[in-house]
PQR file of N, CA, C, O and H, with PARSE charges and radii, in Angstrom:
ATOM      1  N   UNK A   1      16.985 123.283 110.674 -0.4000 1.5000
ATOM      2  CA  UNK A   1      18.175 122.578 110.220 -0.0000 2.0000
ATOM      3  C   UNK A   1      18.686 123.244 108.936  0.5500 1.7000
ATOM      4  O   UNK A   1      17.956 123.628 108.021 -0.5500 1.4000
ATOM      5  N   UNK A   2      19.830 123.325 108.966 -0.4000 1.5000
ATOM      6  CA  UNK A   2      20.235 124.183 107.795 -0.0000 2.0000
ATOM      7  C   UNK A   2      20.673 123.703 106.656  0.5500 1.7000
ATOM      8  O   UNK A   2      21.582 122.899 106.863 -0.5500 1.4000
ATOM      9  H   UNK A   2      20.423 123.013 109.708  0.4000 1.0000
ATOM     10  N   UNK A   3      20.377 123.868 105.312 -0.4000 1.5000
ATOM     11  CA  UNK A   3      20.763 123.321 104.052 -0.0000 2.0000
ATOM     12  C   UNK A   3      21.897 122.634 103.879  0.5500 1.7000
ATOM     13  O   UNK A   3      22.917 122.800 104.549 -0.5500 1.4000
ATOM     14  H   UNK A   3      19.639 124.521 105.144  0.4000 1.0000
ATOM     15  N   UNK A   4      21.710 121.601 102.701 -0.4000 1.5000
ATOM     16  CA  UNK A   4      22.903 121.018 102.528 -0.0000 2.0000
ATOM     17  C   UNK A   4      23.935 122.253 101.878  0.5500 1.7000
ATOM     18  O   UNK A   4      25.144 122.317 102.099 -0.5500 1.4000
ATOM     19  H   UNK A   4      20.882 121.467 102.157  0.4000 1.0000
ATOM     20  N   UNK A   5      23.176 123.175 101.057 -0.4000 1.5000
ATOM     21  CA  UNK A   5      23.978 124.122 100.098 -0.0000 2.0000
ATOM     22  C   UNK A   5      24.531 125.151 101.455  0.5500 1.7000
ATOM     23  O   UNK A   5      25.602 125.658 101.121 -0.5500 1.4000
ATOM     24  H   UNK A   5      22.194 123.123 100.877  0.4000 1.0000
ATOM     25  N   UNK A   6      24.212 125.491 102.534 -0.4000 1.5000
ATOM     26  CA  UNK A   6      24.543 126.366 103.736 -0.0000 2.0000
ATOM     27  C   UNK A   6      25.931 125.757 103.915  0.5500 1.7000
ATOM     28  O   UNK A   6      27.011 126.245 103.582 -0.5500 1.4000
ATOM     29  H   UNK A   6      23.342 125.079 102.806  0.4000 1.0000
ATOM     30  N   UNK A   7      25.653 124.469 104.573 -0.4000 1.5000
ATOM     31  CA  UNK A   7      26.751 123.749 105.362 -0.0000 2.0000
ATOM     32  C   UNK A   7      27.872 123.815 104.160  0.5500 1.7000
ATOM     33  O   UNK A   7      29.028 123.797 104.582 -0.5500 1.4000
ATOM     34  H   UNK A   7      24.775 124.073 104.844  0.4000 1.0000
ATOM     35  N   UNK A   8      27.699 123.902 102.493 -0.4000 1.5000
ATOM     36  CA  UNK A   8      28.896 123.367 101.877 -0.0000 2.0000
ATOM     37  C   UNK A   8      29.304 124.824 101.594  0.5500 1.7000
ATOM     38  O   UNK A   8      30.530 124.926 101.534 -0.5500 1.4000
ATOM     39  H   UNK A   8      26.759 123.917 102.149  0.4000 1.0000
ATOM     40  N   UNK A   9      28.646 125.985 101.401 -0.4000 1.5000
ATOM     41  CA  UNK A   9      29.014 127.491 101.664 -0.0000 2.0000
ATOM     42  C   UNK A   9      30.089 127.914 102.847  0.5500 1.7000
ATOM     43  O   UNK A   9      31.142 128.550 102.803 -0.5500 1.4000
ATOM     44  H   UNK A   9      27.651 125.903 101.450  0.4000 1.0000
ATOM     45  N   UNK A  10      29.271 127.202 104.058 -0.4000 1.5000
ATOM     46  CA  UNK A  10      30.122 127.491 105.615 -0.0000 2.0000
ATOM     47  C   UNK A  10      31.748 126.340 105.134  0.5500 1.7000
ATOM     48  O   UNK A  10      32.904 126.762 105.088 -0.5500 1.4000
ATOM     49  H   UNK A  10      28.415 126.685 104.093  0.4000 1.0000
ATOM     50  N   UNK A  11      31.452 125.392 104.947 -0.4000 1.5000
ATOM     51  CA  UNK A  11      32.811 124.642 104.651 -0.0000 2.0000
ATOM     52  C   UNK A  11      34.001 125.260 103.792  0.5500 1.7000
ATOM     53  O   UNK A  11      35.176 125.409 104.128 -0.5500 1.4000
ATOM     54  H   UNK A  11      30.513 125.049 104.984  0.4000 1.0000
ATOM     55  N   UNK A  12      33.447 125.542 102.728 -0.4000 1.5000
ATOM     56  CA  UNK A  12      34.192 126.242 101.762 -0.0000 2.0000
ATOM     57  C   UNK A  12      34.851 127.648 102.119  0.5500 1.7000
ATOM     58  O   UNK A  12      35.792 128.192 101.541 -0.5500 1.4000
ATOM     59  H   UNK A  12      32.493 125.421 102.454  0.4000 1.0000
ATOM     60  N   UNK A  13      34.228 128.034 103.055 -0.4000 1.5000
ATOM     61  CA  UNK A  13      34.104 129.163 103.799 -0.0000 2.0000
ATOM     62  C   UNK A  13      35.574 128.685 104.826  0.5500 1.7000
ATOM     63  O   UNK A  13      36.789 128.854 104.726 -0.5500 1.4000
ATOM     64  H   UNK A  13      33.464 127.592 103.524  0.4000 1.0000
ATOM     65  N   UNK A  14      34.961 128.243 105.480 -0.4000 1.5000
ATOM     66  CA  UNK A  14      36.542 127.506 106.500 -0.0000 2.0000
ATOM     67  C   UNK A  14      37.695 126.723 105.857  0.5500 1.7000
ATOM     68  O   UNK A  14      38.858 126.726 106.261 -0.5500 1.4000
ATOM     69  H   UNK A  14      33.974 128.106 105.561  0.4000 1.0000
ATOM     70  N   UNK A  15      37.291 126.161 104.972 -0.4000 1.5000
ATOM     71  CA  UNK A  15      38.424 125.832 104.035 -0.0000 2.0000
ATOM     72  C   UNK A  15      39.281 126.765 103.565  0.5500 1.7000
ATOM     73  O   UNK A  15      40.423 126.366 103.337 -0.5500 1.4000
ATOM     74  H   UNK A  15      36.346 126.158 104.644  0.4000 1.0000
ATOM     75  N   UNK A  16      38.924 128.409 103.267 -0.4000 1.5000
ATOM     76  CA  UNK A  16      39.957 129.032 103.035 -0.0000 2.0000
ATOM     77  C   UNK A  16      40.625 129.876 104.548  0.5500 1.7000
ATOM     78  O   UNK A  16      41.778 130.231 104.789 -0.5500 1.4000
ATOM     79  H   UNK A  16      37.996 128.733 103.452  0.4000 1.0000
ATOM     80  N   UNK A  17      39.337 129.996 105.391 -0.4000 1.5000
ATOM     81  CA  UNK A  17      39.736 130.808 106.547 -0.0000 2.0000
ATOM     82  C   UNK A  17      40.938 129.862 107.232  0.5500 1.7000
ATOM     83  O   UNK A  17      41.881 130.445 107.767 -0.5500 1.4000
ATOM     84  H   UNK A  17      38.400 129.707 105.195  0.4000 1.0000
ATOM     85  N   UNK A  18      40.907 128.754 107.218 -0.4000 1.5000
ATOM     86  CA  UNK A  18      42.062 127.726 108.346 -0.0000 2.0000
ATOM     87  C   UNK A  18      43.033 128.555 107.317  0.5500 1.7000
ATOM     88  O   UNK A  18      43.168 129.738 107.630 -0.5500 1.4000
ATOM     89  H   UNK A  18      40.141 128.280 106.783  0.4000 1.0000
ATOM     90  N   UNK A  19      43.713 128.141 106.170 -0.4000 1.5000
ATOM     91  CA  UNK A  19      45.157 128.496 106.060 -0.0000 2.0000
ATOM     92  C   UNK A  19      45.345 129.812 106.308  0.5500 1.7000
ATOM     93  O   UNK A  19      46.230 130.226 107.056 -0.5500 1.4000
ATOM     94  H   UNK A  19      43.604 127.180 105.915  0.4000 1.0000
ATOM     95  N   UNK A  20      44.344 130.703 105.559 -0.4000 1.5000
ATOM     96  CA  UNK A  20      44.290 132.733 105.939 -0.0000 2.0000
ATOM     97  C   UNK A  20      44.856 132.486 107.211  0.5500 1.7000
ATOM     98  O   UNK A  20      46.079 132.615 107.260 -0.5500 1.4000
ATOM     99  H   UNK A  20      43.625 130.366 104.951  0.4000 1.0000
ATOM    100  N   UNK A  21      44.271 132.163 108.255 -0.4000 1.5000
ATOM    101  CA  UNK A  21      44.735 132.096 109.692 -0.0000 2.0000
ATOM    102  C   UNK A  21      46.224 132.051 110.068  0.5500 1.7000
ATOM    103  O   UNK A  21      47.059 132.845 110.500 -0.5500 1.4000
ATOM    104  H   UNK A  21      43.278 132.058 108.215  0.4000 1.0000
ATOM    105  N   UNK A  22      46.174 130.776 109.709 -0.4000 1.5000
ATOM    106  CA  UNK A  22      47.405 130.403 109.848 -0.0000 2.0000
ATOM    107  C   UNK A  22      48.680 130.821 109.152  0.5500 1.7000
ATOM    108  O   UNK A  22      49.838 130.829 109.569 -0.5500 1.4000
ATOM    109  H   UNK A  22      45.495 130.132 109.357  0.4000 1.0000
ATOM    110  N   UNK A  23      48.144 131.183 107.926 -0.4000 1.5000
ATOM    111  CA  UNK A  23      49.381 132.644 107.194 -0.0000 2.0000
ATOM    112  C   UNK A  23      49.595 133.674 108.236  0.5500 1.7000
ATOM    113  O   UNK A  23      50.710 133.768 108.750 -0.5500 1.4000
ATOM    114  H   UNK A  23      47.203 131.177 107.587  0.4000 1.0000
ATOM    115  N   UNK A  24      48.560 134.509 108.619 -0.4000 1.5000
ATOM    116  CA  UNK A  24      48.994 135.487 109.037 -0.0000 2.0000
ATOM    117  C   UNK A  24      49.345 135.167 110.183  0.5500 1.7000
ATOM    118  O   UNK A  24      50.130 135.944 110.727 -0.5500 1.4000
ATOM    119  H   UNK A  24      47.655 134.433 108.202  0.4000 1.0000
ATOM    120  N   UNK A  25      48.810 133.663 111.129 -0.4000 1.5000
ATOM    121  CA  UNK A  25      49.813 134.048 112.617 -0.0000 2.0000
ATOM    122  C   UNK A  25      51.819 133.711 112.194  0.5500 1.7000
ATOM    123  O   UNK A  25      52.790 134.056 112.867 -0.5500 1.4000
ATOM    124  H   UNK A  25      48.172 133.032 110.688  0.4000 1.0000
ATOM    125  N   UNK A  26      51.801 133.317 111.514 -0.4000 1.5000
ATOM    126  CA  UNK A  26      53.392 132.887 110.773 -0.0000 2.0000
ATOM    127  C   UNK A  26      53.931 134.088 110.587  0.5500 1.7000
ATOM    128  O   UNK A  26      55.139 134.255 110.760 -0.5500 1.4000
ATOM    129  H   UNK A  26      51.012 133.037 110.967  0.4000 1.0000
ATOM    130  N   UNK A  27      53.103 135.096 110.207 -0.4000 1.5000
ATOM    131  CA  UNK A  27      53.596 136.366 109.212 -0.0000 2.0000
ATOM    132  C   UNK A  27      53.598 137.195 110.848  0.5500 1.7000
ATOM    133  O   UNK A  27      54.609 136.991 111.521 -0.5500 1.4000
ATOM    134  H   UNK A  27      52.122 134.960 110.067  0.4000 1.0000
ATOM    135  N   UNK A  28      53.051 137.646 111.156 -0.4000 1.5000
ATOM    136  CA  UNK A  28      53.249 138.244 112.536 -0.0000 2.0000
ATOM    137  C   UNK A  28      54.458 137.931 113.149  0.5500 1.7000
ATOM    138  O   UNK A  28      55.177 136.953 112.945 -0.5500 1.4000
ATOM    139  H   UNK A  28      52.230 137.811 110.610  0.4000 1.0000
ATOM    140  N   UNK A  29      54.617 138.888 113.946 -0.4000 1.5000
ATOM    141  CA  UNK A  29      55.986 138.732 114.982 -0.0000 2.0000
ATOM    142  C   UNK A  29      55.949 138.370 116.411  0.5500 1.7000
ATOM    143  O   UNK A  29      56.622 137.552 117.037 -0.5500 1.4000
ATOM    144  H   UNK A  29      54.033 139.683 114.112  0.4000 1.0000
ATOM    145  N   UNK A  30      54.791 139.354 116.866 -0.4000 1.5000
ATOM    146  CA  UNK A  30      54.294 138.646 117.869 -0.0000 2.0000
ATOM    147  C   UNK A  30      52.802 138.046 118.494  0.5500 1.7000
ATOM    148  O   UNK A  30      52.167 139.065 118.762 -0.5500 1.4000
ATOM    149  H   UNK A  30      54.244 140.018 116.357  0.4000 1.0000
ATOM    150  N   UNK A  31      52.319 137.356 118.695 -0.4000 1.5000
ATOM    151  CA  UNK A  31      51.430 137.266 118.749 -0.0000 2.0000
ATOM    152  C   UNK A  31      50.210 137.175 120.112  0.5500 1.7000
ATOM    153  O   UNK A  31      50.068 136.253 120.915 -0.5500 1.4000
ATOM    154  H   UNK A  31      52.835 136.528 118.477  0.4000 1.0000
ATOM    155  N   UNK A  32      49.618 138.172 120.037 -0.4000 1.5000
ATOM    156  CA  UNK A  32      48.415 138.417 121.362 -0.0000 2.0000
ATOM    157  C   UNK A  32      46.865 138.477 121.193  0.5500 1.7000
ATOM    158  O   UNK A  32      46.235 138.398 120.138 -0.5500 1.4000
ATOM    159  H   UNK A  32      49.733 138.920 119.384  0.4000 1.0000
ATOM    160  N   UNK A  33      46.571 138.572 121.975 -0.4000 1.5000
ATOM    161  CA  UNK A  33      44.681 138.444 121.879 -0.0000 2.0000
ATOM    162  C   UNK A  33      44.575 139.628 120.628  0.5500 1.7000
ATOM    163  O   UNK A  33      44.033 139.054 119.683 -0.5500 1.4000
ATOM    164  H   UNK A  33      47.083 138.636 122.831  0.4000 1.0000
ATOM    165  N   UNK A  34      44.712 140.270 120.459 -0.4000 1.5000
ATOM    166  CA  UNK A  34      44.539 141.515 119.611 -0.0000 2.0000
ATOM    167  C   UNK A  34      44.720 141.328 118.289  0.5500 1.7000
ATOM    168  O   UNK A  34      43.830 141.630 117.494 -0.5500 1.4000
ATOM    169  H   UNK A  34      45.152 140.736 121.227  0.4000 1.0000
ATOM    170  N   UNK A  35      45.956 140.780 117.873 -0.4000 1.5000
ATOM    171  CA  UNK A  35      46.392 140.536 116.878 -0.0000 2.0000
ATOM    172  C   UNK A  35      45.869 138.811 116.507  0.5500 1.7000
ATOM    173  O   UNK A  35      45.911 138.348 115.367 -0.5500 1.4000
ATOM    174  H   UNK A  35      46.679 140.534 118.518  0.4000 1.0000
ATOM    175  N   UNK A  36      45.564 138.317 117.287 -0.4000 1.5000
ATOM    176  CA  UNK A  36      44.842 137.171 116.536 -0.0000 2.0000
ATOM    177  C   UNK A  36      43.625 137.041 116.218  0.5500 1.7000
ATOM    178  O   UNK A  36      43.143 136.173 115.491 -0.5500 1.4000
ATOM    179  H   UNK A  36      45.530 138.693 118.213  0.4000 1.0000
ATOM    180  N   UNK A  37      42.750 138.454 117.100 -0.4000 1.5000
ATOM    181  CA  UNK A  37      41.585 138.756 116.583 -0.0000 2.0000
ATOM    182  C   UNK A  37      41.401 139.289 115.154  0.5500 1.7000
ATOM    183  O   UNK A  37      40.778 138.776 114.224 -0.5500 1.4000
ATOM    184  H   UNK A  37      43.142 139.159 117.690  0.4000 1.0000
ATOM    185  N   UNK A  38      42.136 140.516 115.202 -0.4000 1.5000
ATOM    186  CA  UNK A  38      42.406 141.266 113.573 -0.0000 2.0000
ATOM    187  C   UNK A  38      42.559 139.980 112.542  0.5500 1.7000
ATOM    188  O   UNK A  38      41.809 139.839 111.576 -0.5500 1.4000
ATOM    189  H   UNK A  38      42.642 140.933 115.957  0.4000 1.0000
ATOM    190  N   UNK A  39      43.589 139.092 112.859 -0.4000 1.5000
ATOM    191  CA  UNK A  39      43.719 138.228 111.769 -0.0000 2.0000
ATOM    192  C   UNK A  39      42.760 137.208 111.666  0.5500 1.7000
ATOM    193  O   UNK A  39      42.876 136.461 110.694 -0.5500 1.4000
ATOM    194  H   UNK A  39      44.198 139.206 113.643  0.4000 1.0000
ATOM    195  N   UNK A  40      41.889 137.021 112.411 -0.4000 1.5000
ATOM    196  CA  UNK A  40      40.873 136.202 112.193 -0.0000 2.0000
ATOM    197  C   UNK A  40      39.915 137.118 111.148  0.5500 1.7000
ATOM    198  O   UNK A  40      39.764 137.192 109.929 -0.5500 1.4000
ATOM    199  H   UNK A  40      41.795 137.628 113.200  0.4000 1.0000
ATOM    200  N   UNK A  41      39.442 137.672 112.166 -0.4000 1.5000
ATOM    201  CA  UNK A  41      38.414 138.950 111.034 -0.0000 2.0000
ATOM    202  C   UNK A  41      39.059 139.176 109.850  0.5500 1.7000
ATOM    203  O   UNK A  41      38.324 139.131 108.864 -0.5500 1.4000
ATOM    204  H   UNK A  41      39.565 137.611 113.156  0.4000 1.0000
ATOM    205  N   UNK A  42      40.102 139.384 109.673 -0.4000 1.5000
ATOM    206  CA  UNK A  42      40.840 139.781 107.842 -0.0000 2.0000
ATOM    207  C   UNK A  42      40.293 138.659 107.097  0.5500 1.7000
ATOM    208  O   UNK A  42      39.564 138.677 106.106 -0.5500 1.4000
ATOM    209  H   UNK A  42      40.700 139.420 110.474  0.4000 1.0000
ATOM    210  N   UNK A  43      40.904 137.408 107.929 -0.4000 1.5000
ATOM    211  CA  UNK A  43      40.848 136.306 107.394 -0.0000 2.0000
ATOM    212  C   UNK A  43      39.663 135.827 106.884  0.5500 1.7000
ATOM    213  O   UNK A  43      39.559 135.541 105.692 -0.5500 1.4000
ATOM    214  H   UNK A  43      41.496 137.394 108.735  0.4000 1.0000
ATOM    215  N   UNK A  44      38.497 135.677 107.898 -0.4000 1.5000
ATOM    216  CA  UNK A  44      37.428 135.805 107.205 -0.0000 2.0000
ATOM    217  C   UNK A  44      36.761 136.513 106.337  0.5500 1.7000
ATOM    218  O   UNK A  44      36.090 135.927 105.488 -0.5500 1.4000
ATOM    219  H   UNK A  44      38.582 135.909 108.867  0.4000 1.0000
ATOM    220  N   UNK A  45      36.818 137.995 106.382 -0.4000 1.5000
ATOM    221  CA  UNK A  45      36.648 138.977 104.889 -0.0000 2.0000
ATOM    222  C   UNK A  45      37.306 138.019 103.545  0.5500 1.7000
ATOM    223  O   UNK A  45      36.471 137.763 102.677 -0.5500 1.4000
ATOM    224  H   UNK A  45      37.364 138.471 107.072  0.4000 1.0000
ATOM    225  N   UNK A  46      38.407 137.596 103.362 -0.4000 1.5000
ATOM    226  CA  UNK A  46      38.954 137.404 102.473 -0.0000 2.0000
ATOM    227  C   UNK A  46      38.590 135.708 101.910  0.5500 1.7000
ATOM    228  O   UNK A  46      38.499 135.339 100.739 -0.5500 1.4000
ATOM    229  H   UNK A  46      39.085 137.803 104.067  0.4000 1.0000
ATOM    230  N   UNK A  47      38.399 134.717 103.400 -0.4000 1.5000
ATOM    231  CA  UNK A  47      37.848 133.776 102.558 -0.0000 2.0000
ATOM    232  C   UNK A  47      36.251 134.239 101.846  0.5500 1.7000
ATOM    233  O   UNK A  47      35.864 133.820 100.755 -0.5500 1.4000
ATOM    234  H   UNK A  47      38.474 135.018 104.351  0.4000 1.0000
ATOM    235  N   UNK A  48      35.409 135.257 102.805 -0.4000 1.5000
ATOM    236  CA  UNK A  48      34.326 135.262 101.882 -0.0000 2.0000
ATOM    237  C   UNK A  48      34.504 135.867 100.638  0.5500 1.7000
ATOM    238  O   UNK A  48      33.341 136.100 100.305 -0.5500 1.4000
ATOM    239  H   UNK A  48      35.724 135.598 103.691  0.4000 1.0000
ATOM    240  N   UNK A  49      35.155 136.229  99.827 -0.4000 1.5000
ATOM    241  CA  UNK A  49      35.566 137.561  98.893 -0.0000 2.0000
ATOM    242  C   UNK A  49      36.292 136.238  97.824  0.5500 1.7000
ATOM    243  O   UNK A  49      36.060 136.139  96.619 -0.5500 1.4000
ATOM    244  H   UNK A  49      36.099 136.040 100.097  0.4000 1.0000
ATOM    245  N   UNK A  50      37.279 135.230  98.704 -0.4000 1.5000
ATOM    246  CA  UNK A  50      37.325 134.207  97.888 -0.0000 2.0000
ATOM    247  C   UNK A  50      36.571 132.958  97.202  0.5500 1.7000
ATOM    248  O   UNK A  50      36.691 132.136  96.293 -0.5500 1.4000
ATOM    249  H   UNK A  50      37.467 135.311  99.683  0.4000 1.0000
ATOM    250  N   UNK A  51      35.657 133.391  98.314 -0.4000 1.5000
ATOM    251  CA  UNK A  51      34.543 132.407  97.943 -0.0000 2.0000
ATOM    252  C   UNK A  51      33.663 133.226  96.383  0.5500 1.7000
ATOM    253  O   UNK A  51      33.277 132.787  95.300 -0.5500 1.4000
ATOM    254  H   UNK A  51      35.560 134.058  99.052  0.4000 1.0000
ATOM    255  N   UNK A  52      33.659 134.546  97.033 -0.4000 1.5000
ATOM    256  CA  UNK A  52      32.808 134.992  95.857 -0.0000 2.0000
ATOM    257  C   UNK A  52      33.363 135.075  94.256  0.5500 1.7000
ATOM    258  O   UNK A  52      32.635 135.324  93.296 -0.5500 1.4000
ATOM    259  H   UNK A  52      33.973 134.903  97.913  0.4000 1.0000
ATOM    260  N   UNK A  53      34.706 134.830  94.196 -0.4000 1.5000
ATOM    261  CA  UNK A  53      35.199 135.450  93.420 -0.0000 2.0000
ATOM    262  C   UNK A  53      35.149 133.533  92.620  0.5500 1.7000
ATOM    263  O   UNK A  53      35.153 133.221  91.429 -0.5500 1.4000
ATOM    264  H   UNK A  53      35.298 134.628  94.977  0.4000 1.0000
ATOM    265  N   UNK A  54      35.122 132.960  93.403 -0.4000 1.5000
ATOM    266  CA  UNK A  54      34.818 131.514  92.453 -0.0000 2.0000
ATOM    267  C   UNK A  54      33.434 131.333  92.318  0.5500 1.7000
ATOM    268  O   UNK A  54      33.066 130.868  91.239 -0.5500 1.4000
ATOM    269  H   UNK A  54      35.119 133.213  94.370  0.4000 1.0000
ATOM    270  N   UNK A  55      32.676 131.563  93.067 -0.4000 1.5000
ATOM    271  CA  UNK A  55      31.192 131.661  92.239 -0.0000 2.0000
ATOM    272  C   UNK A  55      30.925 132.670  91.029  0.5500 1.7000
ATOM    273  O   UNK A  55      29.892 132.599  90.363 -0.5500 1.4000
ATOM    274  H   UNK A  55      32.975 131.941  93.943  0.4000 1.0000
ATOM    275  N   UNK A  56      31.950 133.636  90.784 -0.4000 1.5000
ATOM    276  CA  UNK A  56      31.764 134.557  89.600 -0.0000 2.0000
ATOM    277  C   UNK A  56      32.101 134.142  88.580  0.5500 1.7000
ATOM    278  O   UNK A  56      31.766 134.337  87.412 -0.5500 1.4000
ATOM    279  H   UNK A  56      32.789 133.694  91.324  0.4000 1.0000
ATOM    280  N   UNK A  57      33.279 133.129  89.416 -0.4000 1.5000
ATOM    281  CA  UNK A  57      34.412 132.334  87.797 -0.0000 2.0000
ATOM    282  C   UNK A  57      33.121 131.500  87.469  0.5500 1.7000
ATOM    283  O   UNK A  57      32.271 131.971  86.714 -0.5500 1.4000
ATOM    284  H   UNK A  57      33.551 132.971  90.365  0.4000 1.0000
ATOM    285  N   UNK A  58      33.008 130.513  87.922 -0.4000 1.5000
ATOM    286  CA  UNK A  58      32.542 129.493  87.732 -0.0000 2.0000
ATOM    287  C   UNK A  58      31.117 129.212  87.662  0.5500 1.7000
ATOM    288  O   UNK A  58      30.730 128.112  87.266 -0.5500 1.4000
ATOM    289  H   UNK A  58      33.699 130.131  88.536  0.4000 1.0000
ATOM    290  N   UNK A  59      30.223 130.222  88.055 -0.4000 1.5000
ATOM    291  CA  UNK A  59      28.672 130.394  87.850 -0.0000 2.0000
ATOM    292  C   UNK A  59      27.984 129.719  88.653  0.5500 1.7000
ATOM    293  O   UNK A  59      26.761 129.612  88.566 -0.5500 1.4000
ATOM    294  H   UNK A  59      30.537 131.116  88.376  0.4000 1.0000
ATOM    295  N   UNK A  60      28.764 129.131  89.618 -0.4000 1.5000
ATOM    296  CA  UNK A  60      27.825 128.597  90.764 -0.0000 2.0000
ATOM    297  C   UNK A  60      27.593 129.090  92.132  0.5500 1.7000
ATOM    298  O   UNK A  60      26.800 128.508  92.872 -0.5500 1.4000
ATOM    299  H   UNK A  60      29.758 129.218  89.689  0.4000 1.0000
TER
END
């Protein structure tokens, strides 16, 4: 069973990936299996990178 500190990592984690997502399918023109893959994967790089970048601010 996985930590309470996991599950609030993975949350925080999807908390930024839902809007990333949803920016870039808006920002696109058209949209297909391909291109909603790429933007998922971006998307996730960047919520983790956002995640990290508030554990640097903030020391937790």
């Amino acid at each position: 069973m996985p930590s309470r500190r996991t599950l609030l990592a993975a949350a925080e984690v999807a908390a930024w990936w839902v809007p990333l997502a949803a920016l870039w399918l808006v920002l696109v023109n058209t949209v297909d299996l391909l291109e909603a893959a790429v933007g998922a994967g971006a998307s996730v790089v960047v919520a983790l990178v956002a995640r990290g970048a508030r554990r640097a601010v903030t020391g937790r």
